[in-house]
C-alpha positions as CSV (number, residue, x, y, z in Angstrom):
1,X,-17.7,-23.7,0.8
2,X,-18.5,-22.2,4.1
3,X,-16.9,-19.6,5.9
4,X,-13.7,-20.0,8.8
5,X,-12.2,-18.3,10.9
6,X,-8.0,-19.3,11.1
7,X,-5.3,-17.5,12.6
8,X,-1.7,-17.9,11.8
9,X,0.8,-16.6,13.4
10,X,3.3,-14.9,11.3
11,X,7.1,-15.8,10.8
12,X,10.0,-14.6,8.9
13,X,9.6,-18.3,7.1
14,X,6.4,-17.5,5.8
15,X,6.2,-17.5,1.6
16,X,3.2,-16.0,0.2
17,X,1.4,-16.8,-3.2
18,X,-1.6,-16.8,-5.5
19,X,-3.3,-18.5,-8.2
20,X,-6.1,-17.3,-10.7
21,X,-7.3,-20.3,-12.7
22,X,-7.5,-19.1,-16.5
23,X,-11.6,-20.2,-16.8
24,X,-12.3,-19.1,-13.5
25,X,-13.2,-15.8,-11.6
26,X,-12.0,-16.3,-8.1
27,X,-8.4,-15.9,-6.8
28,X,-6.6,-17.8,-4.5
29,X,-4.2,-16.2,-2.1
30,X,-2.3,-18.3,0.2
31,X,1.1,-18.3,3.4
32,X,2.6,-21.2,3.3
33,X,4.6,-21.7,6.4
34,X,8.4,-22.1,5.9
35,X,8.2,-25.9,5.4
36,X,6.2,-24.8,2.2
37,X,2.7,-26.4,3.6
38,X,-0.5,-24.1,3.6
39,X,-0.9,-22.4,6.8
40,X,-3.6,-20.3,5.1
41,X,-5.4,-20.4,2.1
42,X,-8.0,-17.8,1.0
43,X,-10.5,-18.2,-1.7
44,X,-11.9,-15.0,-3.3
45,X,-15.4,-14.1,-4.2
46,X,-16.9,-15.4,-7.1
47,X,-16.9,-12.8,-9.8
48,X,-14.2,-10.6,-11.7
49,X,-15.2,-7.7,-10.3
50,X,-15.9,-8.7,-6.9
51,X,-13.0,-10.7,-6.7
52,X,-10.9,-7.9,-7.9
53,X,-12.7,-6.0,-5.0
54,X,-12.2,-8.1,-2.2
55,X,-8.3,-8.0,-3.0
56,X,-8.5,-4.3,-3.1
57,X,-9.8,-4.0,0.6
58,X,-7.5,-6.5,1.4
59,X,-4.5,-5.0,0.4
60,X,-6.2,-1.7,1.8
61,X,-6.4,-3.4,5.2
62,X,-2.3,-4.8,4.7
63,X,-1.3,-1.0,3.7
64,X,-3.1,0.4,6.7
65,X,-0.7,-2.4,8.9
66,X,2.2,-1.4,7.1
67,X,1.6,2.2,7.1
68,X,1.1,1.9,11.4
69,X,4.5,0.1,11.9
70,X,6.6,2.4,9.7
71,X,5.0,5.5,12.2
72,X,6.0,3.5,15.3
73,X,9.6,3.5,13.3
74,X,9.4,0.1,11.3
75,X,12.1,0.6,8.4
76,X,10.7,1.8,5.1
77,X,11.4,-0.1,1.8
């Protein structure tokens, strides 16, 4: 599989999910636009670990968003 660049842009609609098979090590993390089709899908490194890793910065990455709009006065959970 080779590597893409996509960009989606984001809408209230949006439903997010993921999938690990059970004899595999890779995750799959997808949006899904409001119509339920795949705007997005991402496939993780091969690997446990590195799979497991690769979500971690990931989420890092969503957290550091998150954290940024809550200072500019985004409502907290």
């Amino acid at each position: 599989m080779s590597n893409t660049n996509a960009n989606h842009h984001g809408q209230a609609s949006d439903t997010f999910e993921s999938y690990i098979p059970e004899d595999a090590t890779y995750a799959v993390v997808k949006i899904n636009n409001g119509d339920g089709s795949s705007a997005i899908t991402l496939f993780t490194p091969s690997g446990l670990n590195c799979a497991a890793d690769y979500l971690r910065e990931f989420r890092g990455a969503i957290e550091s968003a998150i954290d940024a709009l809550v200072d500019l006065g985004a409502v907290e959970e």
